[in-house]
C-alpha positions in Angstrom: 131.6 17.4 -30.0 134.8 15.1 -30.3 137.0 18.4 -31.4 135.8 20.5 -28.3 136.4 17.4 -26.2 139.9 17.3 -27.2 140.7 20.9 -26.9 139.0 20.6 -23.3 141.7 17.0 -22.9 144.5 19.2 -24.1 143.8 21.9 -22.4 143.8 20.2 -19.0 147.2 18.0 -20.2 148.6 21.7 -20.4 147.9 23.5 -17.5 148.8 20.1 -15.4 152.1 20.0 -17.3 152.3 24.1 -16.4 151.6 23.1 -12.8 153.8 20.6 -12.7 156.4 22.9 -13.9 155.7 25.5 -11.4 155.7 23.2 -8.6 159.2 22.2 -9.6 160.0 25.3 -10.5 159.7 26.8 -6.6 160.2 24.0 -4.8 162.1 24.9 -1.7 166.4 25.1 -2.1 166.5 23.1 1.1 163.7 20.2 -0.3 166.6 20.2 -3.7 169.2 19.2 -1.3 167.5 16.2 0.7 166.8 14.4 -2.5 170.1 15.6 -4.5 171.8 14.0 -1.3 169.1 10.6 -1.3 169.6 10.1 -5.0 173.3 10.0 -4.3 173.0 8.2 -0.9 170.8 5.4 -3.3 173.9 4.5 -5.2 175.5 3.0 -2.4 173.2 0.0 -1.5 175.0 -1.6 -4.8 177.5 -2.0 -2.6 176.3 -4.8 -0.4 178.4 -4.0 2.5 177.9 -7.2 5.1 178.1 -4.9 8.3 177.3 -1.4 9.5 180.7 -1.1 11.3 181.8 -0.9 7.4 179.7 2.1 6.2 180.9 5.4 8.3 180.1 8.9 7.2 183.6 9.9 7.1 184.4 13.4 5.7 186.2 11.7 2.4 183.3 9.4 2.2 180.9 11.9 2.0 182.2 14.0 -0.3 182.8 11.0 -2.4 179.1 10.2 -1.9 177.9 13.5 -2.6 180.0 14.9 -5.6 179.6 11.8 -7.7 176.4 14.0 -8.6 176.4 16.9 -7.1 180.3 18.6 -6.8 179.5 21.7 -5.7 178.3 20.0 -2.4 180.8 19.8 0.3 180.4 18.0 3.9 182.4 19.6 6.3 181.4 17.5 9.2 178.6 15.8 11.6 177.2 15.8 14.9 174.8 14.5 17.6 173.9 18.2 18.1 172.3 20.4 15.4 174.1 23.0 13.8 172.4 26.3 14.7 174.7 28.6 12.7 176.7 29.4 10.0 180.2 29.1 10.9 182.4 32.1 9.8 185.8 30.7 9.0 186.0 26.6 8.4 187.7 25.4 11.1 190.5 22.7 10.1 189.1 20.3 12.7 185.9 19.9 10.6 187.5 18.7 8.0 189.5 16.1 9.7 188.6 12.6 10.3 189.0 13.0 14.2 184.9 13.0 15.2 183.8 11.5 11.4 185.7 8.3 11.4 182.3 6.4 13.9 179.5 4.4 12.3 176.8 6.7 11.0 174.5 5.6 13.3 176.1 7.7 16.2 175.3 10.8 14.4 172.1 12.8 13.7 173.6 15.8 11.9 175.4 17.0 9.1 177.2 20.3 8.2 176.7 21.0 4.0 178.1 23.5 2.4 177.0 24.4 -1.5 180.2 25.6 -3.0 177.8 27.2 -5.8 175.2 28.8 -3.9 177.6 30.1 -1.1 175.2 28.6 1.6 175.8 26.3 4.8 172.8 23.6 6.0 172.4 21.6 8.8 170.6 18.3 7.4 169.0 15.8 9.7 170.0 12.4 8.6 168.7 8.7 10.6 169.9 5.5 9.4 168.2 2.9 7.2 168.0 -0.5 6.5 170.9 -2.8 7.3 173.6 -2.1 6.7 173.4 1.2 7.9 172.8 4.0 5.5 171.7 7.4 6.2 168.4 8.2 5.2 168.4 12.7 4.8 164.8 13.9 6.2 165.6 18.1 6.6 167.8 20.5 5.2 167.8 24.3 7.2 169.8 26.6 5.8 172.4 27.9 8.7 172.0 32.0 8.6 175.1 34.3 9.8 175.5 35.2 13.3 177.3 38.2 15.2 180.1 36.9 17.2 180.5 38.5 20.1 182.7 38.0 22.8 182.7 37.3 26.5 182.2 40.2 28.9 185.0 38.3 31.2 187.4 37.9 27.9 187.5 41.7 27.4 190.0 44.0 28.8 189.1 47.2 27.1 187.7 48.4 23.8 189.4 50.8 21.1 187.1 52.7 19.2 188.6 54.8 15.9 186.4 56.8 13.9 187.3 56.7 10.1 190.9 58.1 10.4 191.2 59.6 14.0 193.1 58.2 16.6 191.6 55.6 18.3 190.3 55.8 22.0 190.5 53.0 24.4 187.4 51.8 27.0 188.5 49.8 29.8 185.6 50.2 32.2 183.7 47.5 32.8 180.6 49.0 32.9 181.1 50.7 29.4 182.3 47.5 28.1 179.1 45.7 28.9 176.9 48.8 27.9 178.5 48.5 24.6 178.1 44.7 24.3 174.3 45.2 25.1 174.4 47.4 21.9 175.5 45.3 19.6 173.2 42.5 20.5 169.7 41.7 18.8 170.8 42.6 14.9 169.5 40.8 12.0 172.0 39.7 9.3 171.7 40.1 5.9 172.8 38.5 2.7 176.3 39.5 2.4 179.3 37.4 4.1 181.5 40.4 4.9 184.7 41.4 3.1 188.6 40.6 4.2 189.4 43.7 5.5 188.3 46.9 6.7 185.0 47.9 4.1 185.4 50.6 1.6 183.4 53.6 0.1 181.2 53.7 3.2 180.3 56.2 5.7 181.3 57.2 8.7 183.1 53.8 9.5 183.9 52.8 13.3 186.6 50.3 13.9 185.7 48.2 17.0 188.2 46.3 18.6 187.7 44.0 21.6 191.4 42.9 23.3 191.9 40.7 25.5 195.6 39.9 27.2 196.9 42.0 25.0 195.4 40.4 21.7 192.7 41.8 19.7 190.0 38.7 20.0 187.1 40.7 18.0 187.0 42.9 15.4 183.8 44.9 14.0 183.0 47.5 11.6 180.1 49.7 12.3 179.4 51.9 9.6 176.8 53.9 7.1 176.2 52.8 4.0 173.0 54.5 1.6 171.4 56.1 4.8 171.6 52.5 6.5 173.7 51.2 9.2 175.7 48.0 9.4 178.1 45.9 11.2 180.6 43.7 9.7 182.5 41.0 10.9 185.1 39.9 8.6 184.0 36.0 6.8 181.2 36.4 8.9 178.5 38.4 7.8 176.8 42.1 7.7 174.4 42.7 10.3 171.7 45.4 9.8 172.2 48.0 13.1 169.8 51.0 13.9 170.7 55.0 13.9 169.9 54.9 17.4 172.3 51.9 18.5 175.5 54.1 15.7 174.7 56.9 17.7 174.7 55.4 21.1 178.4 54.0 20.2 178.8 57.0 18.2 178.9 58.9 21.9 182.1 57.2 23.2 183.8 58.9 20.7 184.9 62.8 21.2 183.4 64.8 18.6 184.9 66.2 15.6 183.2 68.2 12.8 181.7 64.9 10.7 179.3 64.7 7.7 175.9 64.2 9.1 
């Protein structure tokens, strides 16, 4: 009786301990980073700073703060607003002391980058106790987005088919017909190479100028019987047949590979 009780004991030590380990396991990336960032946060109420004028989440301080433990965690800045989407290129601004140099209770916001994962999170912080410390509730991860410009900001549009000469669109109307097109995609994974892409399909080089400058550049293209868009640091966008096709028509037709 005593051995089956203790195989029925150990038995239920194990699967709790598998449980436990499963939970852990899958537990969320973004549910990592808020208590990664708290543990590290914790380390500073040693300090017994006397006012919360003195404690400011400062760019430097931050990522003092946060790789003591965790290096490949980088704070690029914070905000009153929330950060909706992944920024394609760091501006230099963010990583100035110009907007992060107020006590921390003026903010709500902060703008994480993991250096490891290749991933960008806006995290809601609120303060805590006195003096002020920020207290991490919510990490979202920040997903890519197309960036498109302005109707107004665009002159005309050159369109160049692999390696044709290019065509140039300066009605209005087409302009914003092609804009519509491009809307509504869904971005994937990949954060889009330096440069024009290679060994794909059928590529399309779109170019939006604007007083004389180009101001957006785009790569529509086939890749494996899919269609993309790419914007260079700033993501590949899944794009129908039907939407290829319908910029596809601007440009005169020449003898391509279905």
């Amino acid at each position: 009786m005593k051995k089956k009780l203790l195989i029925v004991i150990t038995g239920i030590i194990l699967l709790g301990a598998a449980c436990i380990w499963f939970f852990i396991k899958n537990k969320p990336d973004e549910q990592i980073i808020i208590e990664r960032l708290n543990e590290a946060v914790s380390h500073y109420t040693d300090m017994n700073i006397k006012d919360d004028g003195a404690y400011s989440l400062k760019v430097s301080d931050a990522q003092i703060l946060v790789t003591t433990y965790m290096p490949e965690y980088i704070i690029y800045g914070v905000s009153i607003d929330e950060y909706t989407a992944r920024p394609g290129q760091i501006d230099e601004t963010l990583t100035t002391e110009k907007e992060q140099d107020l006590p921390i209770c003026s903010y709500n916001n902060v703008l994480l980058y993991d250096e490891k994962a290749d991933r960008f999170y806006n995290v809601k912080f609120e303060e805590k106790g006195r003096p002020v410390i920020p207290n991490f509730t919510e990490a979202k991860e920040l997903a890519y987005e197309l960036e498109l410009p302005d109707i107004d900001a665009v002159e005309e549009i050159s369109l160049k088919k692999n390696s044709d000469s290019p065509i140039v669109i300066n009605s209005k109307d087409d302009v914003e017909k092609i804009l519509e097109i491009l809307e509504g995609t869904k971005p994937t994974t990949k954060s889009g190479e330096t440069g024009t892409p290679v060994r794909v399909e059928n590529i399309i080089n779109a170019d939006f100028i604007g007083n004389g400058d180009v101001i957006c550049r785009l790569f529509i293209y086939k890749d494996e019987g899919e269609y993309f868009i790419e914007q260079t640091d700033n993501g590949v966008y899944t794009f129908s047949k039907e939407a290829y096709d319908r910029i596809d028509h601007y440009i005169p037709y020449i003898n391509y590979e279905p």
